[in-house]
N, CA, C and O atoms as a Tinker XYZ file with bonds, in Angstrom:
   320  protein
     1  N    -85.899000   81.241000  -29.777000    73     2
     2  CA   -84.716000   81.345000  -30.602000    64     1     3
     3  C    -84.732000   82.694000  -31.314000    63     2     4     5
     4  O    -85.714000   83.035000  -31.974000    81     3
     5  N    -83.470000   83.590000  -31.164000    73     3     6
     6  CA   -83.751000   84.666000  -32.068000    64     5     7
     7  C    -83.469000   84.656000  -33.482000    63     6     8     9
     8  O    -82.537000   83.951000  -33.868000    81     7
     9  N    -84.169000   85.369000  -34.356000    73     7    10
    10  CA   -84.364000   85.522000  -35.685000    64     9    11
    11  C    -83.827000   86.951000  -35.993000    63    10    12    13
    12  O    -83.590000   87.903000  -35.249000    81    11
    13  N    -83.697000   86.755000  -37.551000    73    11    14
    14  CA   -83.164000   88.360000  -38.329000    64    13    15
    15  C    -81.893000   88.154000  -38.388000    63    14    16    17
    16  O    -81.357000   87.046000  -38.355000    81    15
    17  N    -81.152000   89.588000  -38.510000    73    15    18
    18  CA   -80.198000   89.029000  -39.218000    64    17    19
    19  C    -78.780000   89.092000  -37.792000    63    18    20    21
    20  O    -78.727000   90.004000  -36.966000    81    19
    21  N    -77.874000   88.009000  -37.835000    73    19    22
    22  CA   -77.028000   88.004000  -37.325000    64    21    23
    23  C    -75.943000   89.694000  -36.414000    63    22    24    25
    24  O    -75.654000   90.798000  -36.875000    81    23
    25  N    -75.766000   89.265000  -35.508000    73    23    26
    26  CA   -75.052000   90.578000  -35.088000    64    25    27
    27  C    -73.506000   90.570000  -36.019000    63    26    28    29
    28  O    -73.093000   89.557000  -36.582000    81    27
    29  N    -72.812000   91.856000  -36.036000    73    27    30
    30  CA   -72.123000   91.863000  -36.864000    64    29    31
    31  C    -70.726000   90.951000  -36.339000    63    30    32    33
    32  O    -69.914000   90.334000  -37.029000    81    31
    33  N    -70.789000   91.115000  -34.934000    73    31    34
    34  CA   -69.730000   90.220000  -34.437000    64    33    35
    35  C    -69.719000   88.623000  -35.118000    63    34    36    37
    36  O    -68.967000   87.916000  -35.790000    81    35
    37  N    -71.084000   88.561000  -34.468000    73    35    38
    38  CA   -71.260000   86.780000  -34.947000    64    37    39
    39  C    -71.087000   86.680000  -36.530000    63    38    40    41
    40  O    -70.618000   85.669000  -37.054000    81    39
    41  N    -71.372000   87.456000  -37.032000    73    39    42
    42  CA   -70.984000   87.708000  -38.490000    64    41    43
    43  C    -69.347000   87.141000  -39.038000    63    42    44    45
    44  O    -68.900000   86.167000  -39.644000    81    43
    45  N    -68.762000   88.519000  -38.350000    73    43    46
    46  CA   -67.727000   88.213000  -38.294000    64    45    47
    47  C    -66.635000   86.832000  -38.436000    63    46    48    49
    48  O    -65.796000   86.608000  -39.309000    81    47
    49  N    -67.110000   85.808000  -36.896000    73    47    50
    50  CA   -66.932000   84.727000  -36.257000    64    49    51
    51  C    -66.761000   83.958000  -37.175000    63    50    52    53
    52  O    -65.743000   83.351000  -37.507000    81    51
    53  N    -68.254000   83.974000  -37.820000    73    51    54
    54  CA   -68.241000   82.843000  -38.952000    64    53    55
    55  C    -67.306000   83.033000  -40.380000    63    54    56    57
    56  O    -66.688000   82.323000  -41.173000    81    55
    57  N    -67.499000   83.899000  -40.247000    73    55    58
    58  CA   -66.390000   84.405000  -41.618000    64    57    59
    59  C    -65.140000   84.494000  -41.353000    63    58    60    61
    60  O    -64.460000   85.151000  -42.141000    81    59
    61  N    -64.423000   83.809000  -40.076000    73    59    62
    62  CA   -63.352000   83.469000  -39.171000    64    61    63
    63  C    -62.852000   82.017000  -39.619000    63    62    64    65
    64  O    -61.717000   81.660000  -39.936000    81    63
    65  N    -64.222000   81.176000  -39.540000    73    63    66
    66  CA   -63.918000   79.975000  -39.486000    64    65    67
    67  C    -63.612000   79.301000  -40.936000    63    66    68    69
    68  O    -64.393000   79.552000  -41.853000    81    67
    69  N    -62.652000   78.571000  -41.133000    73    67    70
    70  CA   -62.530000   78.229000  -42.425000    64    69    71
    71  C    -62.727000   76.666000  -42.551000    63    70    72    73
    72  O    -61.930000   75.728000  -42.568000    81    71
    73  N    -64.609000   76.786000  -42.663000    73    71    74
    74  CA   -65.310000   76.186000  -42.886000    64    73    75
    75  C    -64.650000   74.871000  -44.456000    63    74    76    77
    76  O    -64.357000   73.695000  -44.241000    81    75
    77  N    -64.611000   75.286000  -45.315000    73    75    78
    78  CA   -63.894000   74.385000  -46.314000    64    77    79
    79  C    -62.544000   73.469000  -45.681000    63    78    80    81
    80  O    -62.450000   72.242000  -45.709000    81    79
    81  N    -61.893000   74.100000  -45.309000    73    79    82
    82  CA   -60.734000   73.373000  -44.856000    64    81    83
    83  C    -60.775000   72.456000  -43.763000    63    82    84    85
    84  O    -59.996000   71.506000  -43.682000    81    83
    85  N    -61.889000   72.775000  -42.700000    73    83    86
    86  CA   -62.763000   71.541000  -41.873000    64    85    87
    87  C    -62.925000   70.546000  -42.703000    63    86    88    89
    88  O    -62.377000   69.460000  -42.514000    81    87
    89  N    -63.641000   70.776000  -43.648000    73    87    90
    90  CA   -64.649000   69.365000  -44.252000    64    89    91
    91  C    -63.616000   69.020000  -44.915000    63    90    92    93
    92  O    -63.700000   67.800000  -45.060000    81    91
    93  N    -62.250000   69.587000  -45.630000    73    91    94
    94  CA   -61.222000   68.847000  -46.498000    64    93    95
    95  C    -60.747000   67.848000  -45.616000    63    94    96    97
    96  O    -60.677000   66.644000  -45.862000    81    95
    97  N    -60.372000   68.525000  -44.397000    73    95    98
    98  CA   -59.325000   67.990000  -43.275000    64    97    99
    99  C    -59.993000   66.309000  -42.676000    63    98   100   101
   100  O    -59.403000   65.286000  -42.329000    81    99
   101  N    -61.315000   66.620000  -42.762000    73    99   102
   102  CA   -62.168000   65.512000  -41.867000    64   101   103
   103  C    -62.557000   63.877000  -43.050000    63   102   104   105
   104  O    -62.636000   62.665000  -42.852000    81   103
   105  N    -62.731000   65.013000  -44.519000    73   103   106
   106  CA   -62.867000   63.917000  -45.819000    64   105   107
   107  C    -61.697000   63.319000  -45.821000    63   106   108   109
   108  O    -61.873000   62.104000  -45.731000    81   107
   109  N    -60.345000   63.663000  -45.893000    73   107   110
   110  CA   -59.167000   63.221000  -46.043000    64   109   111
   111  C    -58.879000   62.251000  -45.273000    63   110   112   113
   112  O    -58.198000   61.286000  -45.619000    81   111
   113  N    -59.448000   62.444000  -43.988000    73   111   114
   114  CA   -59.014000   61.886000  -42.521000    64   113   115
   115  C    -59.495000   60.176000  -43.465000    63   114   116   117
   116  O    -58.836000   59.195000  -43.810000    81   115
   117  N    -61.532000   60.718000  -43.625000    73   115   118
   118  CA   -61.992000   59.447000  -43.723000    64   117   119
   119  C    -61.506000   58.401000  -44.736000    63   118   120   121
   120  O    -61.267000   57.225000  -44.460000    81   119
   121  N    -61.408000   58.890000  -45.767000    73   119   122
   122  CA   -61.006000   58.688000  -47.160000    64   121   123
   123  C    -59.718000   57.292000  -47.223000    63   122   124   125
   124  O    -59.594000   56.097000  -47.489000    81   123
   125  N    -58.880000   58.634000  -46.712000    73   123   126
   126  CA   -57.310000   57.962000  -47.245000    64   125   127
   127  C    -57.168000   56.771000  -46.021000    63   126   128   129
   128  O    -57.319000   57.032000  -44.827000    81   127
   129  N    -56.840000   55.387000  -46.569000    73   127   130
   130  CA   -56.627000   54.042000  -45.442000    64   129   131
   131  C    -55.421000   54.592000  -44.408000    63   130   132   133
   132  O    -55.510000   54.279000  -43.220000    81   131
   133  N    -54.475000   55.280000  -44.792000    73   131   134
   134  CA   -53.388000   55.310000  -43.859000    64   133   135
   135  C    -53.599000   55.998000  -43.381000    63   134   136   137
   136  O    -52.767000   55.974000  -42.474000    81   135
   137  N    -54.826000   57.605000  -43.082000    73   135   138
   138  CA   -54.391000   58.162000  -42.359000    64   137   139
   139  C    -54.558000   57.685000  -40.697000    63   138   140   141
   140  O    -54.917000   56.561000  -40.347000    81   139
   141  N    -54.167000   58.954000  -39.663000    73   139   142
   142  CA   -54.355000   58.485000  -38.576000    64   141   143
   143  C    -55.877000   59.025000  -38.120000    63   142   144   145
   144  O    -56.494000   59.851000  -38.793000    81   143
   145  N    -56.427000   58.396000  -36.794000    73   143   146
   146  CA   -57.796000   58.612000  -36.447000    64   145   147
   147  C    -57.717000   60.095000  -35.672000    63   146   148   149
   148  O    -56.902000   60.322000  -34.778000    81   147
   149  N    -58.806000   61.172000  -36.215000    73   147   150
   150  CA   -58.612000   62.360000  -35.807000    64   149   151
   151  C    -58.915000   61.917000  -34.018000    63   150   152   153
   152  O    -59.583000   60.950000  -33.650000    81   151
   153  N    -58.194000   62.957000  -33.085000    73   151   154
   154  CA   -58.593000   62.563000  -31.550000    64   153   155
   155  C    -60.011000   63.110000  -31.576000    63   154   156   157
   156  O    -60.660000   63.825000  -32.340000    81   155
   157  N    -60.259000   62.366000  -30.222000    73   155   158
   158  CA   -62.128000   62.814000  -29.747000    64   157   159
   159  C    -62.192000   64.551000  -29.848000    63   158   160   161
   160  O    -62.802000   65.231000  -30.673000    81   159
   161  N    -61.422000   64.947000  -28.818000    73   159   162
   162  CA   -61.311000   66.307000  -28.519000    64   161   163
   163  C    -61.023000   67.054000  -29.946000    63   162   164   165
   164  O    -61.617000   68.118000  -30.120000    81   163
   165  N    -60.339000   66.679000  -30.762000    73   163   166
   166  CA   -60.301000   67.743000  -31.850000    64   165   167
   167  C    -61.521000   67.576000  -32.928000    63   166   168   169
   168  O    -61.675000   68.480000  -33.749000    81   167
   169  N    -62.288000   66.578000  -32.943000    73   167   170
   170  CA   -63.169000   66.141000  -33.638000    64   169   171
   171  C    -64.352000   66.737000  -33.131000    63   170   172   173
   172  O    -65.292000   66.895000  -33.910000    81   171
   173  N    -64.482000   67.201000  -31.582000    73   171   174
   174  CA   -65.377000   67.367000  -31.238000    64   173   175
   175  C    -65.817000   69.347000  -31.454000    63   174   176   177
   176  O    -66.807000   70.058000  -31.287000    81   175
   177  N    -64.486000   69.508000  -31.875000    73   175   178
   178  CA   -63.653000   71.086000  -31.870000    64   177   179
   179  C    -64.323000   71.501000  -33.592000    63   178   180   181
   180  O    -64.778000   72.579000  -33.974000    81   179
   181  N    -64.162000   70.199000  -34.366000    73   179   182
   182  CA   -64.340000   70.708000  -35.852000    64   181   183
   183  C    -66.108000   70.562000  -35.734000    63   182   184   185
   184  O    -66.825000   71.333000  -36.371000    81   183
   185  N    -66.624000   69.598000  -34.939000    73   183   186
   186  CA   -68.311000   69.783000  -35.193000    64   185   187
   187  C    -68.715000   70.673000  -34.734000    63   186   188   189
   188  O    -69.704000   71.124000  -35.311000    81   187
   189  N    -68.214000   71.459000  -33.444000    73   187   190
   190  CA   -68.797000   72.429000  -33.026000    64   189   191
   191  C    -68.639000   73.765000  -33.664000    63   190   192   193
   192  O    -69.506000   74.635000  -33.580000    81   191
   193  N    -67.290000   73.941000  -34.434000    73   191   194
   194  CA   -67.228000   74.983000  -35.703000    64   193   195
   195  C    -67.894000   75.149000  -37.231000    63   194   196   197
   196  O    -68.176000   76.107000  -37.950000    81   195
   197  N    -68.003000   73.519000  -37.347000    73   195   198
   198  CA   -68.872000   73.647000  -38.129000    64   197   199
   199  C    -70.511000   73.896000  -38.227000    63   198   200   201
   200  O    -71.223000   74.433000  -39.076000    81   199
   201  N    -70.740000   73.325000  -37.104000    73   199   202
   202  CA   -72.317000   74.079000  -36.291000    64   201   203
   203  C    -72.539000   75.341000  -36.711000    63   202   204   205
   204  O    -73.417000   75.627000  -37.525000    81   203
   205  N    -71.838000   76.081000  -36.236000    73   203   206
   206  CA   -71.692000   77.422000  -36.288000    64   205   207
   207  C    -71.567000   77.957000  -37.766000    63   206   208   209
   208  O    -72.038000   79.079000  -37.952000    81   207
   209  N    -70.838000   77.128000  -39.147000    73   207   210
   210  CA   -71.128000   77.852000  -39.932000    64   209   211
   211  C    -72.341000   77.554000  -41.327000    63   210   212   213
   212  O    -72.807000   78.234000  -42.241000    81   211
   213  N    -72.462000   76.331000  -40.899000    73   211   214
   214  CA   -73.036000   74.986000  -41.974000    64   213   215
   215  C    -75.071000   75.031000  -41.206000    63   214   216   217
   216  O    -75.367000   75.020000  -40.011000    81   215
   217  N    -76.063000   75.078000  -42.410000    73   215   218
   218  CA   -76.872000   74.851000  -42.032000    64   217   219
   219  C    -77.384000   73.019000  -41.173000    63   218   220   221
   220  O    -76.860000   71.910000  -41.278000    81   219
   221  N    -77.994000   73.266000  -40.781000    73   219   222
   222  CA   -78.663000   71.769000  -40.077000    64   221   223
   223  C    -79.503000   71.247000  -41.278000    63   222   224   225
   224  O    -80.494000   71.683000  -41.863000    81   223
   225  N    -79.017000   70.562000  -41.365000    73   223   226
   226  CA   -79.889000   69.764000  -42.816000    64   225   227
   227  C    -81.052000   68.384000  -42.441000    63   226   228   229
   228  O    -81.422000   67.447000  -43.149000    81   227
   229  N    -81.399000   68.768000  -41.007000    73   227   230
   230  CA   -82.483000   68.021000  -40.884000    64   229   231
   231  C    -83.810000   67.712000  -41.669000    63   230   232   233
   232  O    -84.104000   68.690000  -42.356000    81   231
   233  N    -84.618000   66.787000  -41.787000    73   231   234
   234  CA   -85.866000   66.997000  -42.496000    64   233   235
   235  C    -87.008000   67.758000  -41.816000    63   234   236   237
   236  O    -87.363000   67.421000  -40.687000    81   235
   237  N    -87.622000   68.819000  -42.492000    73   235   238
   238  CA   -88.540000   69.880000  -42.113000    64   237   239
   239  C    -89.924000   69.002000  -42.571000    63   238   240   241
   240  O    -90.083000   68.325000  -43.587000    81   239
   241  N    -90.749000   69.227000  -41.591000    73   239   242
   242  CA   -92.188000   69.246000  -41.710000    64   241   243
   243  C    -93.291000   70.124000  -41.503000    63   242   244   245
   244  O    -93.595000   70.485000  -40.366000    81   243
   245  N    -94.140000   70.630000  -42.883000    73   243   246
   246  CA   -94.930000   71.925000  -42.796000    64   245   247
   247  C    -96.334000   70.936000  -42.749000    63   246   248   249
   248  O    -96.594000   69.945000  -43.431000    81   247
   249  N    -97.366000   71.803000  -41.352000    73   247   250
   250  CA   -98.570000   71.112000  -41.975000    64   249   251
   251  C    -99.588000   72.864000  -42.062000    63   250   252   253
   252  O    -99.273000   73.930000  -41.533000    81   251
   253  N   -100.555000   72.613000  -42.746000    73   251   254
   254  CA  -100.942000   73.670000  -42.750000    64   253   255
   255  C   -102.786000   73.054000  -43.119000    63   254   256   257
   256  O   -103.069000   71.941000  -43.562000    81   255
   257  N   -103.822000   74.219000  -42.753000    73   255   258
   258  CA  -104.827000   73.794000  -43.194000    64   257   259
   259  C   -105.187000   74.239000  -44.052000    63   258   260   261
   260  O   -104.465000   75.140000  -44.479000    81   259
   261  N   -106.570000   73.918000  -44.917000    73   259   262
   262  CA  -107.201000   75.164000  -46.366000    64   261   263
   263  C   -108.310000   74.879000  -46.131000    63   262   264   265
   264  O   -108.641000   73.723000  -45.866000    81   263
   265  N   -109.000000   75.713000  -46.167000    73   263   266
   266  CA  -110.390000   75.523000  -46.441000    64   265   267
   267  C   -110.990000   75.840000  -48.003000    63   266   268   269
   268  O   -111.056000   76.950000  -48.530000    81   267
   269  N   -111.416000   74.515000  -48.599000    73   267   270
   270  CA  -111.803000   75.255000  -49.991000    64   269   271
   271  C   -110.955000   74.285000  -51.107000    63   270   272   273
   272  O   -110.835000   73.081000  -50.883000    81   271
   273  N   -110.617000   74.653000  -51.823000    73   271   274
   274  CA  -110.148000   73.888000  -53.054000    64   273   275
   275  C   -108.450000   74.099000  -52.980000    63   274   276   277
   276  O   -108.270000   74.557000  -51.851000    81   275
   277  N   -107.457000   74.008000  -53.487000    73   275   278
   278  CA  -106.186000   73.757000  -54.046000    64   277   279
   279  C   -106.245000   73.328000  -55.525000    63   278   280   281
   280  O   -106.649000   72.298000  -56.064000    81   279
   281  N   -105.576000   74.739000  -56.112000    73   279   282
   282  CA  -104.889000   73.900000  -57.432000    64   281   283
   283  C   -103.300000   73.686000  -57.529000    63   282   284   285
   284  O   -102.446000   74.532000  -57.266000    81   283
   285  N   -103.134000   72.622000  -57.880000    73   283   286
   286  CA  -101.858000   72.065000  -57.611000    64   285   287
   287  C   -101.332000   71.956000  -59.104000    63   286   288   289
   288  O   -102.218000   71.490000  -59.821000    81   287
   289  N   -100.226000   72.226000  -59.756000    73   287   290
   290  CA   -99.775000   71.978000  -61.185000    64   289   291
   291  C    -98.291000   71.464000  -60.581000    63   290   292   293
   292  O    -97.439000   72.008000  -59.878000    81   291
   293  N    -98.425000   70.060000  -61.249000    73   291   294
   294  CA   -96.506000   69.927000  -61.138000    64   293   295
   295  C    -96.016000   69.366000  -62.463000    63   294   296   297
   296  O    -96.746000   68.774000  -63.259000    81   295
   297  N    -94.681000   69.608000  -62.639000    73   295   298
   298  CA   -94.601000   69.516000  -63.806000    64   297   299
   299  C    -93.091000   68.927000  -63.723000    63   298   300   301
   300  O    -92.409000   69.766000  -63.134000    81   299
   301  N    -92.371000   67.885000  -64.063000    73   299   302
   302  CA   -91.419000   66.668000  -63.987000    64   301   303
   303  C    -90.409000   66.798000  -65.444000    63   302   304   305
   304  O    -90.807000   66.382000  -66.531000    81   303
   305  N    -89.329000   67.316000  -65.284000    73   303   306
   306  CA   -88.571000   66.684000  -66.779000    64   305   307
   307  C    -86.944000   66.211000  -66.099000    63   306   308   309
   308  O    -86.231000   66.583000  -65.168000    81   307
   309  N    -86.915000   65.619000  -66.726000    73   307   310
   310  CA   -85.760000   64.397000  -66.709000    64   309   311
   311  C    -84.670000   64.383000  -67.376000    63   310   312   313
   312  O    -84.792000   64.201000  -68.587000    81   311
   313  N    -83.256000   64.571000  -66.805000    73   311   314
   314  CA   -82.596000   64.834000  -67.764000    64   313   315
   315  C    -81.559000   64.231000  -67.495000    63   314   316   317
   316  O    -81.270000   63.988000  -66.323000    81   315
   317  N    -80.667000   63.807000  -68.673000    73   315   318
   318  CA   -80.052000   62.907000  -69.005000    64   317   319
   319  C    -78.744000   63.088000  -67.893000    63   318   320
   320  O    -77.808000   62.288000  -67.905000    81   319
């Protein structure tokens, strides 16, 4: 997979897509009882644009080894 920073085209692309107005268009869809059901094909049109501009919010797993000690400090506050 390549890394660094985006070509300026693809740059571009994404700064094409108007990413907000996807997710309004698709919340609205779900939301409101009357609306109508977006079709397959155009639904399939807004995930693949949004791919393109929205990170993957999968869960990441780091393992790593140490040899030796770890100091660890965590520190928790709670707020109202």
């Amino acid at each position: 997979m390549p890394t660094g920073t985006p070509a300026k085209s693809t740059q571009k692309i994404r700064e094409l897509i108007k990413t907000e107005e996807l997710i309004t268009l698709v919340q609205k869809n779900v939301l409101s009882p009357r609306a109508k059901p977006i079709n397959q094909t155009k639904l399939h049109a807004i995930k693949m644009l949004l791919n393109k501009t929205l990170p993957d919010l999968k869960a990441l797993e780091q393992t790593i080894s140490v040899d030796g000690e770890i100091d660890l400090n965590v520190q928790v506050e709670f707020l109202d």
